[in-house]
N, C-alpha and C positions, 0 to 999 in steps of 0.2 A: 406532566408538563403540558401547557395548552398549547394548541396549533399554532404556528407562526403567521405573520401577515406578512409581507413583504412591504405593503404603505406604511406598516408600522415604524420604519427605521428610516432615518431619515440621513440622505447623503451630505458626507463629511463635504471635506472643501476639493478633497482629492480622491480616489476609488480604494479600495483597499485589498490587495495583490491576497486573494486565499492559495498556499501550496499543500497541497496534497501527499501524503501517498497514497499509495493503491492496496495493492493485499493487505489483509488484516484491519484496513482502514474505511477505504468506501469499498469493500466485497469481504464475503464471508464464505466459509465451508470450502475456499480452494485445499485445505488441508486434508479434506475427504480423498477430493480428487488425487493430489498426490498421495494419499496412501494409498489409492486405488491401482492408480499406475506403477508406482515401484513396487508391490506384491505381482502385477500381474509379468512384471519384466524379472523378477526374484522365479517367479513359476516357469515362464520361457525359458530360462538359463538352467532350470535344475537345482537351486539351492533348494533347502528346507526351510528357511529362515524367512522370518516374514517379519513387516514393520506393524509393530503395535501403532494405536494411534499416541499414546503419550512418548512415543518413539519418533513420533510426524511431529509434534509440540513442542519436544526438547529439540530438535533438528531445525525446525521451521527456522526460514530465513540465510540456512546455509546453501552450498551448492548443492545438487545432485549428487555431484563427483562424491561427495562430502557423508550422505544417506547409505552410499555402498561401501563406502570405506570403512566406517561404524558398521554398520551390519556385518560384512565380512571382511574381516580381520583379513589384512596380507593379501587380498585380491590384488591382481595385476592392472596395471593403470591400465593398456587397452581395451580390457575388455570393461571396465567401468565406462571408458567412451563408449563402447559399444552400446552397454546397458541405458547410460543416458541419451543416448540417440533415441535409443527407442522409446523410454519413458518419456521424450518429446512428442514423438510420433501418436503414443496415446493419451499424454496429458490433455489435448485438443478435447476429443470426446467425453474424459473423464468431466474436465469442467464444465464441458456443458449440462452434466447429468449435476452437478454438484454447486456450483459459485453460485452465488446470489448477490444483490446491492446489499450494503450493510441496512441493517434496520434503520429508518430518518437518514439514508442517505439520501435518496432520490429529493428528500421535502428538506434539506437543508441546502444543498448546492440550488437549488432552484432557487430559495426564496434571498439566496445571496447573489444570483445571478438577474431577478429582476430587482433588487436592489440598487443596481448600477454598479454591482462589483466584480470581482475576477477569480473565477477559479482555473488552477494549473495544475498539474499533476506531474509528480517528479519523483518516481521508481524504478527500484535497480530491476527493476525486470526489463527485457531487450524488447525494443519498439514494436517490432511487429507483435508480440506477443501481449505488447500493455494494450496496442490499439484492437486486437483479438478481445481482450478481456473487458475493456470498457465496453464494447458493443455488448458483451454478453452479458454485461449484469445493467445495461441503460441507461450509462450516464453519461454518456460523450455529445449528449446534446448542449450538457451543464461544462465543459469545458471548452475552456480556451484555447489550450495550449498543452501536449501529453510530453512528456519527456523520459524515454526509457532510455536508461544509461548502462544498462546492463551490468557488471561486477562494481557494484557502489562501494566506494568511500567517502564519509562524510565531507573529505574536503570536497570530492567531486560533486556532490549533491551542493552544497557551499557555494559552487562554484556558477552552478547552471543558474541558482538559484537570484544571485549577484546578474548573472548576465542576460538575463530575462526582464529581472528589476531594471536594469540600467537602461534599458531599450524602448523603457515607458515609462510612466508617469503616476507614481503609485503614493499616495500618503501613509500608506504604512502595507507592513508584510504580516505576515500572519503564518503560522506554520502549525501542521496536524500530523503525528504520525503515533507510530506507536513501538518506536525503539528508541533507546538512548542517542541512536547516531543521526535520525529525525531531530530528534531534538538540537542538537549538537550542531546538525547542519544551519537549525535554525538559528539558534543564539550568534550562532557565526557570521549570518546573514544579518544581524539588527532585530529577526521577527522577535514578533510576539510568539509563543510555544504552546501547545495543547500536547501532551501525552495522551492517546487515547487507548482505555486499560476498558477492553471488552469485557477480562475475566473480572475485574476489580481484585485486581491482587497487591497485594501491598507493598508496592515497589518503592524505592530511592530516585528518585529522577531531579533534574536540574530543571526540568520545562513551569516555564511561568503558571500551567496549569493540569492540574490531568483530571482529564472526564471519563465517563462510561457511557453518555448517552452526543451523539454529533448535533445535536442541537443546540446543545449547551458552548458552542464558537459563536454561534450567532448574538453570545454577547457584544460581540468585537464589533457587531454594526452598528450598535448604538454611541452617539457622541461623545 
């Protein structure tokens, strides 16, 4: 794919609202990191049991609570609070050692950004933790607006999404993520939809589009 120009595309009649999500989407390899920190909180507590990584891939997306309950069978809810406290405590470090920007993340949100467009970002991850992670992989310069909502539901994602829109002046929505309920959020909202399939696996989806490479939205700027 050749480099993008940003003069290349030229402005609609109204700006065009880009929604984001975050993991899996513009950052990559946080799944190292959590499998780094629930093994070392598995080794603190004494089990034997440790999280393979296609164990972090089939889990990816659930809670925490959710990683130890599957691992050990019949464990006590307090002490799984316990254990997820902690894998907070070292999630921080781990990602630093591990996240990175998605590959043409950083040269896609820019080149839509001096386009005269709008990027948001809208993940169930909890604020301080999203605006933690934007810093850390570079692209909170390219956003707008971050919106961590903490335990998502599509409607709620629907919802932010809707009251963001309505607050400005957007000729069209646009939405990126890379789960069914991204999607879902989006169609609910009027966007436009992009499934994005890092592994290219050959999924069933509803979304107007699914890519593998984030450049390939920057169709949406052209007239």
């Amino acid at each position: 794919m050749q480099e993008s120009d940003p003069e290349s595309y030229q402005m609609t009649e109204k700006p065009i609202l880009f929604i984001w999500d975050f993991h899996g989407v513009l950052e990559k390899d946080n799944e190292l990191a959590v499998q780094e920190a629930t093994n070392a909180v598995l080794e603190e507590y004494g089990y034997d049991v440790r999280a393979s990584f296609e164990d972090i891939m089939r889990l990816y997306g659930l809670k925490w609570q959710d990683y130890f309950r599957h691992l050990i069978p019949g464990i006590d809810d307090p002490t799984v609070e316990e254990m997820v406290d902690r894998c907070r405590q070292l999630g921080r470090p781990a990602a630093a050692r591990h996240c990175k920007p998605r590959d043409n993340a950083l040269e896609t949100l820019s080149t839509i950004q001096e386009a005269g467009h709008t990027n948001i970002v809208v993940s169930n991850t909890r604020q301080r933790d999203l605006e933690f992670f934007m810093d850390l992989v570079g692209i909170t310069a390219f956003i707008e607006s971050a919106h961590g909502i903490g335990d998502l539901t599509r409607w709620r994602k629907t919802e932010v999404i809707k009251e963001y829109a309505r607050s400005h002046d957007y000729g069209r929505l646009v939405v990126i993520g890379d789960t069914e309920k991204d999607v879902e959020a989006g169609l609910n909202s009027g966007a436009t939809t992009y499934l994005f399939n890092s592994l290219g696996e050959n999924r069933n989806t509803k979304a107007h589009n699914t890519i593998h490479d984030l450049r390939e939205v920057l169709r949406d700027l052209h007239p």
